[in-house]
C-alpha positions, 0 to 999 in steps of 0.5 A, a space after each residue: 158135816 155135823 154127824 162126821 164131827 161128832 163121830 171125831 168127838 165121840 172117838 176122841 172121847 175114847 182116847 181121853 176116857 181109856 187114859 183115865 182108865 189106864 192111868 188109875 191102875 185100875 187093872 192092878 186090882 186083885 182078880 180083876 181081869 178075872 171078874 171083867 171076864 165074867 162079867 163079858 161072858 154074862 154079857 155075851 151068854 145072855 145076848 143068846 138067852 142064857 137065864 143066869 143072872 151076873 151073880 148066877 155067873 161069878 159064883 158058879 165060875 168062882 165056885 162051881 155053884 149051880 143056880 136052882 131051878 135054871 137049866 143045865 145047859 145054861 150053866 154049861 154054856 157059861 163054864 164053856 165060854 169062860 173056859 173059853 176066854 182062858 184058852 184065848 188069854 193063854 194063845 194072846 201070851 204066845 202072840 199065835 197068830 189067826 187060823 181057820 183051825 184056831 177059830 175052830 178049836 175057839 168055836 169047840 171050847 165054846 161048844 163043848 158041852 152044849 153041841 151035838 151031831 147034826 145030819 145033813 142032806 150034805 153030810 155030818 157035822 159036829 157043833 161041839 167039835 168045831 166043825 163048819 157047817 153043812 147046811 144053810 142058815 137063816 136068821 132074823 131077816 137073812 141069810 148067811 153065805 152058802 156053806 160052800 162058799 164058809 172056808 174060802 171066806 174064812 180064810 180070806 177072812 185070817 188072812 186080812 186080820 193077820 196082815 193088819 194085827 201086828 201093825 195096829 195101834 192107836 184106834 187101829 187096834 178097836 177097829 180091828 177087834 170090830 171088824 173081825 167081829 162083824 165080818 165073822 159073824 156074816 160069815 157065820 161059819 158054825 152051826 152054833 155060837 157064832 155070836 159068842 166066837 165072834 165076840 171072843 174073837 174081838 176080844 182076842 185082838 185086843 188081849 193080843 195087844 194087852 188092850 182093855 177088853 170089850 163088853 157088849 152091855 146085854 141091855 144094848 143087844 138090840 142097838 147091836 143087831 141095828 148095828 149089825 144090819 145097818 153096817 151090812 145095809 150100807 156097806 159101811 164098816 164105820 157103823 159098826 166100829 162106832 157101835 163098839 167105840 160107844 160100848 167101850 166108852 160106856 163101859 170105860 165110865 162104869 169102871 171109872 164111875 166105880 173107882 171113883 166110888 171107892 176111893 171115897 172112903 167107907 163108913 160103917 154102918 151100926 
């Protein structure tokens, strides 16, 4: 009973901590959601090993700056997921509603210069064009379904979410982003970046209500994945989404805490 109250707590908190966010304007700042945007796609890139730094990221976005003596591919990964990110802002303004060829052209912006050609015993298939895989994976300590069983589970999977996206609101529309998240990502549908799509797609839902958007910190990457497992283990979505209601508070207190930082004036230094 304690543990339920304090989950009551901590999602009230969410509400109290994204009125104070929402209330300072702080969105209204020049270029802001572009730099909240690098900073989720650090974010994300680094949960998968990416060796760019924040700083790395911003200027090779902002300005097509290479980072000496870090792999290629790694500055590849970053440019595709932000191109990424822009393709997803431009269809959340269109209202276009989920679709399995929409999850795969999210997953070919994400894999484009990154992926390649893999040949089965199943048959070909292309991770930079967004094509489902053909082949069982095993990660960590599972493994994810049958690539037979992929396009049935993914369409159930556009199906539930558009029946559930327009009537969202309140706490709904979080919950939501966390739940195409984890059910994605156990669908695993791609032969590679499907922790990126999964949380490109989470981040979808909430530019798709002009919700502020979500970052998984890279330094919780391990509270993510106990989060993933646990919610599978029990079969209990709560797990996951009160994960997500933690990273969004988390992050709702850094922007505050930063904001409030500024407002307090400067002095220059001599």
């Amino acid at each position: 009973m304690l543990h339920l109250l304090k989950i009551d707590i901590m999602w009230d908190q969410l509400k109290i901590l994204r009125e104070q966010y929402i209330n300072q304007r702080i969105t209204d700042s020049i270029d802001y959601e572009k730099f909240c945007m690098i900073s989720i796609v650090y974010n994300s890139s680094k949960i998968e090993g990416c060796s760019l730094s924040e700083t790395d990221t911003k200027v090779l976005i902002e300005n097509n700056i290479t980072a000496q003596g870090k792999p290629l591919t790694d500055h590849l990964m970053i440019k595709d997921h932000y191109d990424a990110f822009l393709m997803l802002k431009e269809a959340a303004r269109e209202k276009r509603k989920l679709s399995v060829e929409f999850i795969r052209e999210i997953n070919a912006f994400v894999m484009k210069s990154t992926g390649s050609k893999v040949s089965t015993i199943s048959g070909d298939f292309d991770t930079s064009k967004g094509d489902l895989r053909l082949a069982q994976v095993y990660v960590d300590i599972k493994y994810f379904p049958d690539f037979l069983k992929v396009p049935k589970l993914l369409q159930q999977l556009v199906d539930t979410i558009n029946s559930r996206i327009d009537s969202a609101q309140g706490d709904e529309i979080i919950k939501l982003s966390a739940d195409i998240h984890y059910n994605f990502v156990n669908i695993h549908p791609f032969g590679d970046g499907n922790g990126r799509t999964a949380r490109l797609l989470m981040n979808y839902i909430q530019l798709y209500h002009k919700e502020p958007l979500i970052k998984i910190f890279t330094e919780d990457r391990a509270e993510y994945i106990d989060a993933l497992n646990e919610t599978e283990d029990q079969g209990n979505l709560d797990i996951f989404r009160d994960f997500i209601c933690r990273q969004q508070i988390k992050f709702y207190e850094s922007e505050l805490e930063k904001f409030k930082q500024r407002k307090s004036g400067f002095s220059l230094l001599f």
